[in-house]
N, C-alpha and C positions, 0 to 999 in steps of 0.2 A: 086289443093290442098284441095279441099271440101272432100272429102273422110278422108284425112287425119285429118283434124280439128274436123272430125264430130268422128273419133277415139279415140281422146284427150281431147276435148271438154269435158264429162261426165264422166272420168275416175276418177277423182279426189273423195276420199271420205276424211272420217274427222276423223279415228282412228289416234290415235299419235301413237298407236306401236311401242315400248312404248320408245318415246321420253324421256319420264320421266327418265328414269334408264339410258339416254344416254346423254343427256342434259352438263350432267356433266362430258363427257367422260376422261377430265385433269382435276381433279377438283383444284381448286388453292390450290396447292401445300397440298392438303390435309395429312391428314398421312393416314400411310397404313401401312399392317400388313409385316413386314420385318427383323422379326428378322429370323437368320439363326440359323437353325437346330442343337441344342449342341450334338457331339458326344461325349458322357462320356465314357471313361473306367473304370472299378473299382481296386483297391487295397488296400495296406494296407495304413490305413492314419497317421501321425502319431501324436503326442501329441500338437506338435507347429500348424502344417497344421489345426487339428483340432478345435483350436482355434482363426482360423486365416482368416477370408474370402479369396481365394485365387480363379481367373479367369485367364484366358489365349486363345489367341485366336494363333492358330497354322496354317498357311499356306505352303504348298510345291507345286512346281508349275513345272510338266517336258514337256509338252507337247507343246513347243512353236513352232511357225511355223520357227523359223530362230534362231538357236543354240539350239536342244534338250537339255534335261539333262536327266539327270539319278540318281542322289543321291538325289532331295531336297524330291521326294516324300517317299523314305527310311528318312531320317532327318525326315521329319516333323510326321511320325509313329511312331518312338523311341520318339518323343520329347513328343508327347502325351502321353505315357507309362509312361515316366520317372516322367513329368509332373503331371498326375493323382496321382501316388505314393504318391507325393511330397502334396497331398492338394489340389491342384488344379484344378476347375469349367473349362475342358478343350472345348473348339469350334474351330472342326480341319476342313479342307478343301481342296482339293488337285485339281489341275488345273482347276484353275480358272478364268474366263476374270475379267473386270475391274468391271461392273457390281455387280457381284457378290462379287467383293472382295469390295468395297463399301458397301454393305448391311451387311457383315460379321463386317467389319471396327464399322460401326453405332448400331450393336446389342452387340458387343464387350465394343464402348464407353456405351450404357447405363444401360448394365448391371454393367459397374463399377457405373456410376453415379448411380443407386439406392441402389446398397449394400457396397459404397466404399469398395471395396475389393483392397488388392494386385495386381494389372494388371501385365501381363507379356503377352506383342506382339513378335509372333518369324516368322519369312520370309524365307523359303530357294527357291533362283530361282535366276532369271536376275535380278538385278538392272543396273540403270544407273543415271551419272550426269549431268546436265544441263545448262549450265548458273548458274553453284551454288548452283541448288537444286539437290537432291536427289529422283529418283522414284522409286517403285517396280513396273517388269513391266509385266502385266496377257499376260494370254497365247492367249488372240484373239487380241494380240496389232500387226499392222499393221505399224512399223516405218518406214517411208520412205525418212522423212527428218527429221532434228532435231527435227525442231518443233513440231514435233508429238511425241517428248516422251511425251513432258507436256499434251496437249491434248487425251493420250490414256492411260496414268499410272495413279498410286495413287502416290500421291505427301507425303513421310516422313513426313515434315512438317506438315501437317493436325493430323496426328494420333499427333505430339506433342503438335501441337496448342489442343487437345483435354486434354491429360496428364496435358497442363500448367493449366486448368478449375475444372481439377478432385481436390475431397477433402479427398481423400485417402492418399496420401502424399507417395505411394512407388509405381513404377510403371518400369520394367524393358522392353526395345525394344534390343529384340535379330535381326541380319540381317546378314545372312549368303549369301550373296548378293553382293558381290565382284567381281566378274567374266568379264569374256573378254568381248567385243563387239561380242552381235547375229547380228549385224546388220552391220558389215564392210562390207559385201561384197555386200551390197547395194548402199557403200560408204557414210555411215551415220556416220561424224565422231565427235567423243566426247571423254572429257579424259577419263583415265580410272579408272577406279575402284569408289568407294563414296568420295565424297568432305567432308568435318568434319561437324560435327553438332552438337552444342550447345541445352542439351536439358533444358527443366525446372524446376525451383526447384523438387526433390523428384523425379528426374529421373534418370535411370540409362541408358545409349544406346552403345550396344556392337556389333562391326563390325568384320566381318570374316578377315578383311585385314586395315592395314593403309589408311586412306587416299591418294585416286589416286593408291594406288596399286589393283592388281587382285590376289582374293584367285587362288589357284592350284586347279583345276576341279579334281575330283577323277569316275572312272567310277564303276557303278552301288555299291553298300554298301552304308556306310556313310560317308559324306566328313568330311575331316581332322578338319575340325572345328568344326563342331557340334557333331564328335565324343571325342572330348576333353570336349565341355560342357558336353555332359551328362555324363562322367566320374565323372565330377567336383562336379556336382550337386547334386550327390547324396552322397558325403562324407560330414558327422555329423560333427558340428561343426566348419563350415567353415562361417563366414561373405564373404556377394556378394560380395565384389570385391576381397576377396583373391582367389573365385572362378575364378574369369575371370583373375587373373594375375597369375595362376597357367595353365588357359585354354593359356596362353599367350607363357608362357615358352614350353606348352606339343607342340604345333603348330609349333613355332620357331625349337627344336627340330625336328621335324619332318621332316620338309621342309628344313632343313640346311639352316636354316634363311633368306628362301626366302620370308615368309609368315609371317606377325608382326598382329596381332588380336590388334585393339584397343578399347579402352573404351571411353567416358566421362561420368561424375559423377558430378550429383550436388545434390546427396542424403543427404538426412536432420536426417535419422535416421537408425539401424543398420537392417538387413533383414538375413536372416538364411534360405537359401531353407530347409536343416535338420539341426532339432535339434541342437541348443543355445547348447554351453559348460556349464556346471554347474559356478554358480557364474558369471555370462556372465551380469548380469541385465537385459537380452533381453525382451520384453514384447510384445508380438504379437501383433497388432490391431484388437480389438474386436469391431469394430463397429456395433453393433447393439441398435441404438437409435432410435428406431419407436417410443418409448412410450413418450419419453425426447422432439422428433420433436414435436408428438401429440401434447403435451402440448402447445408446440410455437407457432402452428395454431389453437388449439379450438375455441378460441374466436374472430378469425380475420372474418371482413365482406368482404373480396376479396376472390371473389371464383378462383382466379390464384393460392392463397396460398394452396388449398385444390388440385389444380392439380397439382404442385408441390409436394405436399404430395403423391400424387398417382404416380407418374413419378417414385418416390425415393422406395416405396414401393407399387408396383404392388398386392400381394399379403396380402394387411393391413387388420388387426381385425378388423379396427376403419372403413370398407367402409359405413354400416350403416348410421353411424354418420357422415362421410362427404356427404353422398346422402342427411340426414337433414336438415346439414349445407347450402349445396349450395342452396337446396330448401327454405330453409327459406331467403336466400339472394333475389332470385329470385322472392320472394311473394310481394316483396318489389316494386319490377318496377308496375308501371301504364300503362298500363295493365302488367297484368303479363303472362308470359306464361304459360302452362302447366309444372304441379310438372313433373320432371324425375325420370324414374324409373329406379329400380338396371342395368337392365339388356343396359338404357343406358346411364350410367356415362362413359365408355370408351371413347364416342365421344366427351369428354372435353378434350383429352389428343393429341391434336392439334400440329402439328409441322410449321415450316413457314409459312407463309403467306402472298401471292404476292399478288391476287385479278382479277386471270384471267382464262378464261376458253380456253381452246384450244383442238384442233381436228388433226386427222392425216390427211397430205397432201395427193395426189396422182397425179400421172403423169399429168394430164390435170389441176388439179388446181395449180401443179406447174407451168406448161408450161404461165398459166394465169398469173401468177404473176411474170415470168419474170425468173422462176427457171429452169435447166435443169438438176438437180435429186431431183428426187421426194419424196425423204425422209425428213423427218423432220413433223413438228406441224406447224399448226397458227392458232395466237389467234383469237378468234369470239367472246370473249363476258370477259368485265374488271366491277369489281365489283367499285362501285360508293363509291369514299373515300379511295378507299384501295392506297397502293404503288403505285399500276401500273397504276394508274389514273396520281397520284402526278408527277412520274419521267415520263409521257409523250409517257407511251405506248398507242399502238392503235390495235382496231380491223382491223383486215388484215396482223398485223406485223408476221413475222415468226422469232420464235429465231435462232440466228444461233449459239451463245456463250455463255455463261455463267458461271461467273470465269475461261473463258479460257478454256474451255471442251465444246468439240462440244454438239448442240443437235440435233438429230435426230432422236429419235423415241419416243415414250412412256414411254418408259423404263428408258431413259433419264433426263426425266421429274420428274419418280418417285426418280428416282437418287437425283434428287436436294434436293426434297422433305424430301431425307433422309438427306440428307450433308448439307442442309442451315437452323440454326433454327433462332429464332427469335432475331433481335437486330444485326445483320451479315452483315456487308457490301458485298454486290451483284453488279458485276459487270454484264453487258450482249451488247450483240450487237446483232438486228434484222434488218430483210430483209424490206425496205421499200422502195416505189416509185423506184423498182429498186437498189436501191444500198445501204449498211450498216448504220446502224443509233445506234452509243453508248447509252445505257438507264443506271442508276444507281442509288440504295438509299439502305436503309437501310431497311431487310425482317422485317414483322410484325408480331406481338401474332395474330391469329385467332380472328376475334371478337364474341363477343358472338351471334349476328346474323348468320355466319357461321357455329358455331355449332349445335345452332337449326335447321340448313336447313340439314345439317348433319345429323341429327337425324330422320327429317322429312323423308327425302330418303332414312334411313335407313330403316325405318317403312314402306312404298311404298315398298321398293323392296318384302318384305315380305307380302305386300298382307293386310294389317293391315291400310285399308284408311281410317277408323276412326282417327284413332291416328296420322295419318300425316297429315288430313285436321287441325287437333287441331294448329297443328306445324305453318302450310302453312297462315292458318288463322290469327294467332297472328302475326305473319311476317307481313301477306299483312296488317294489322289492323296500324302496324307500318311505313308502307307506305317500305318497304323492297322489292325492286323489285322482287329478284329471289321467295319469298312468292305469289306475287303475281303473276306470272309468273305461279308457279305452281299450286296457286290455279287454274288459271284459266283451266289449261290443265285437272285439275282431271274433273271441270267441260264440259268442250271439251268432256274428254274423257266416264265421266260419271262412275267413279271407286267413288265406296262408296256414291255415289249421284246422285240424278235424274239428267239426261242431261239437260243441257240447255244454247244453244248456246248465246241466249243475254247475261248472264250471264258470260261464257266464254270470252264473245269480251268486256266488260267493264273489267275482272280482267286485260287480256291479252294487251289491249291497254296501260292500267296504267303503266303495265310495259316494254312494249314498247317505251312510250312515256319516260324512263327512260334508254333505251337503250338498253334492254335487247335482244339481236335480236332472243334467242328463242320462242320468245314470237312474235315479230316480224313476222317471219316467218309461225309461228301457225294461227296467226291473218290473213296474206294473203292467206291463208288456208281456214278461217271460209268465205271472202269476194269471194272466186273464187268459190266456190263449192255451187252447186243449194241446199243440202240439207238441208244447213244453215237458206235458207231464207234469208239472208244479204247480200246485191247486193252490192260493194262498189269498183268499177273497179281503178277508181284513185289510193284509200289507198291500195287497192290488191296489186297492180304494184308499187308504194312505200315500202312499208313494204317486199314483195319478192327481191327488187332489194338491201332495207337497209341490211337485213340479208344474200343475197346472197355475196355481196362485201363483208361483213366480214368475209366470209369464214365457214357459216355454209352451210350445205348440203341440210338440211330441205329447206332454204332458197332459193338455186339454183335450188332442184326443183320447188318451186311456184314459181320463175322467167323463168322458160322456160314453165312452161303454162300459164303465161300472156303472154308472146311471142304470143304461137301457137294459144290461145283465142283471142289475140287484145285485153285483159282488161288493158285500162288506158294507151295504146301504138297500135303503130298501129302494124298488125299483120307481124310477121318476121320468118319465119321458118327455119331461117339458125345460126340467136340468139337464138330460143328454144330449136334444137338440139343441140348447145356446152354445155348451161348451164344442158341440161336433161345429155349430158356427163358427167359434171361435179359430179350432182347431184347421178348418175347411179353407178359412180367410185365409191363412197363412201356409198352406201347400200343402197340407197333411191328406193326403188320397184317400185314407182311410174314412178320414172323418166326410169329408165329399160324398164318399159312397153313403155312407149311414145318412147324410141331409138329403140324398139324393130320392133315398127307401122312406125318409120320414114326410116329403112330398109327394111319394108315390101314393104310400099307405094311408096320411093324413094323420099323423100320428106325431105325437109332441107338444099340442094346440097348433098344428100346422097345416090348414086346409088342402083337401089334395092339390094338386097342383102338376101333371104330370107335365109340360114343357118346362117346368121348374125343376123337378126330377130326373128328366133328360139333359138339364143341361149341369147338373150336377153329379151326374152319371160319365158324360163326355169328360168334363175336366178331370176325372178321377181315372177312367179309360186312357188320357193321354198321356197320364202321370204312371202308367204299368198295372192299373189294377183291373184284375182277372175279375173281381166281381161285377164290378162296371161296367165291362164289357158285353158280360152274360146279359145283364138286365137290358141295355141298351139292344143286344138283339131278340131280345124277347117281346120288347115295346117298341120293336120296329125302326129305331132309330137312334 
């Protein structure tokens, strides 16, 4: 094995590459940009519309793997046209997975919440009921047993729980979503049709069918229901509900009263898609109070009240003056941080906050932890204070639920991100020692700490290392670990600052010694590697093995080179190569390299294998490593 040690041994260098911009791969639960794409049509607007804030967010859904359709994506094009006409800020979208219809859902709610306009939600595709709820169900949903409606739909409920928060006071849910079971012949059985639902004040919610009944499916045009609405909708002078009990009667006719359209109503005020009859007293809602709010918050010293402002009006005259405001809030802490500038007041505009950092699993590091698919996240690193400290999450946990909706990837995550805001009870269950462990509390505001690091990294990704060591600095000054965390790395890494590794291992242990395991990791980095000068084999092989259990990657590789080194452990070649697997799976070049030499050489219990060591040689070659390289033109390819 001297051949092979004497491989590995000096391969290590001490670029983070760039850790930095990854560190944070799930950032807890940060926000992200997700609002969906508005497709506007233009028409004629007309006198009330134009007085009138008016949004709608349109979905038609044909494309599902188990009961195609054919009309909702016809429906949902007419409803856009008819809809535009009508005044309405249209946001259309046509076969759609859950994902997606979640992001539309979330750009949908907060475009009412800033402009309180008129909302109008319309669905055409599969629904189905549940245990009493109500879903609509996207076209990548996989039902195979009940319980997966809830697990792979958008749950009705949500978008009213949304409606009952809204201060618009008129908010219409069209659901043309009546329809048989896609999923009988899977033998997934459920009643049929939507179960009733009670919406919230100042809502209106209109179903293509009764309760428990199924509309009559129409092939390709528009179905029988939503061709009665948009007849309805567009006759002047019509209040909403004479609309839907005229859409009520045309249906009923139609279908020789196989098909009954129902409503309920607990509307507060009178709503006119066209044109108020003369003498009608109608008076559209003209909410436009930016300047009336303005006033409310000028003089308040909580800078939530100034993000609130911004949430409500994204596009405010007064941003100047809240950049002011918040800065002169801010001049106020001891120390203070750096004033914000225009360009980043957005990163105040924060959504939940859990207080955990997570990474994507893979085949081997699921197999480690006892999983046998390899999708999903685990957490490696919980911010100190936050929720996920309180309700007894850990590094190494994987989520597997949360409010009952799988997680499994990234995407997942940002999901929540978008669906859970602050003050929300959160339910969750993760993978731990083996088998389920329930977590729960209530999601948090951002703290102002997190937005500064926010900010900081925003400033890093862009190259701008003055302006984020300012950020990094005042953090770490505040003893804020992931501040110091990063300080130290810029130092490591030597971005905007002369190198210097003592420097580096005092920021980095601080917040080590706080838990931080990318810092962790970093640290057994600076102690393995000659270039450092910091000889420190013990804390090496602690700090790789703290951050490797958590399920960082950085971490698993500095644990499989104190393996194949002997730092702080006696030398084991057959533990350096699962963790350099572990670490390899997941981008780490270095550890690539070492799987690449433990295939060459046959060493680890790993028969040689050199097209296996070339192609483990390649991937770590195109990731920047010089050692890789070397080997690959030494073995010819």
């Amino acid at each position: 094995m001297i051949g092979f040690h004497a491989w590995v041994r000096w391969s290590v260098g001490l670029s983070a590459t760039f850790v930095l911009a990854i560190c944070l791969a799930f950032p807890a639960f940060a926000q992200r940009n997700l609002t969906a794409a508005p497709v506007e049509t233009r028409g004629q607007r007309l006198t009330v519309a134009a007085a009138e804030k008016r949004v709608a967010l349109v979905i038609g859904n044909n494309a599902y793997k188990d009961g195609r359709l054919t009309a909702p994506i016809n429906d949902a094009r007419a409803m856009t046209i008819a809809l535009t006409e009508l005044g309405f800020k249209v946001i259309k979208l046509e076969d759609v997975g859950r994902v997606a219809m979640h992001r539309a859902i979330r750009s949908f709610i907060d475009e009412l919440t800033r402009s309180e306009a008129v909302g109008l939600f319309y669905f055409a595709g599969h629904g189905a009921q549940s245990k009493g709820k109500n879903f609509l169900i996207p076209i990548d949903a996989n039902i195979e047993h009940e319980d997966d409606i809830e697990l792979q739909s958008v749950d009705i409920q949500y978008i009213l729980d949304k409606f009952a928060d809204m201060r618009n006071g008129m908010n219409i849910l069209i659901l043309d979503a009546c329809r048989n079971n896609p999923f009988a012949r899977r033998g997934v059985k459920r009643a049929s049709g939507l179960a009733a639902i009670d919406g919230p004040p100042g809502t209106l919610v209109a179903f293509a069918a009764a309760p428990g009944q199924v509309a009559i499916e129409m092939q390709g045009g528009n179905g029988i229901y939503t061709r009665n609405v948009l007849a309805n909708i567009r006759e002047p002078g019509l209040p909403v509900e004479e609309v839907f009990k005229r859409v009520r009667v045309g249906v009923l006719n139609e279908t020789g009263k196989l098909q009954t359209p129902w409503e309920n109503t607990s509307l507060v005020r009178d709503f006119y898609f066209k044109g108020a009859p003369a003498g009608s007293g109608y008076k559209p809602s003209t909410n436009d109070s930016e300047a009336e709010a303005w006033a409310n918050v000028e003089s308040s010293r909580n800078i939530y009240d100034f993000v609130a402002f911004m949430r409500r009006f994204p596009q405010s005259r007064y941003q100047s003056q809240i950049l002011a405001r918040i800065n002169s809030i801010l001049a106020k802490l001891k120390p203070a941080p750096p004033f914000i500038q225009p360009s980043e007041l957005k990163e105040f505009l924060s959504e939940g906050y859990v207080g955990v950092t997570m990474r994507p699993l893979n085949k081997y590091s699921a197999e480690y932890y006892g999983l046998t698919n390899p999708k999903g996240v685990i957490v490696v690193d919980i911010d100190r204070g936050s929720i996920a400290e309180r309700v007894g999450i850990l590094p190494a946990d994987i989520p597997i639920r949360v409010n009952g909706k799988p997680v499994i990837s990234g995407e997942d995550v940002a999901d929540l991100a978008r669906t859970i805001l602050p003050g929300e009870f959160a339910e969750g269950v993760v993978w731990r020692d083996r088998r389920e462990v329930s977590v729960s509390g209530l999601v948090q505001r951002a703290p102002l700490e997190s937005v500064l690091r926010r900010i900081g990294t925003a400033q890093l990704k862009e190259k701008n290392y003055d302006r984020a060591r300012a950020f990094y600095e005042y953090l770490a000054a505040t003893d804020d670990a992931w501040g110091q965390a990063y300080l130290g790395l810029l130092y490591l890494e030597g971005l905007g600052i002369q190198r210097d590794f003592t420097v580096a291992e005092s920021w980095l242990l601080k917040a080590a010694l706080q838990g931080k395991t990318i810092a962790a990791a970093y640290l057994s980095k600076i102690y393995l590697s000659p270039e450092s000068g910091i000889k420190k084999d013990s804390d090496a092989f602690r700090w790789a093995k703290f951050s490797a259990e958590a399920g960082l990657p950085e971490g698993a590789s500095m644990l499989a080179l104190a393996h194949f080194k002997g730092a702080g452990t006696p030398i084991n070649d057959s533990e350096g190569v699962r963790w350099a697997r572990i670490a390899a799976e997941q981008g780490q070049s270095e550890a690539m390299f070492w799987l690449g030499t433990a295939y060459e050489k046959g060493a680890g219990g790993i028969p040689g294998n050199l097209d296996e060591a070339k192609t483990w040689y390649r991937r770590a070659r195109d990731l920047g490593s010089a050692p890789a390289k070397a080997a690959l033109e030494r073995l010819g390819g």
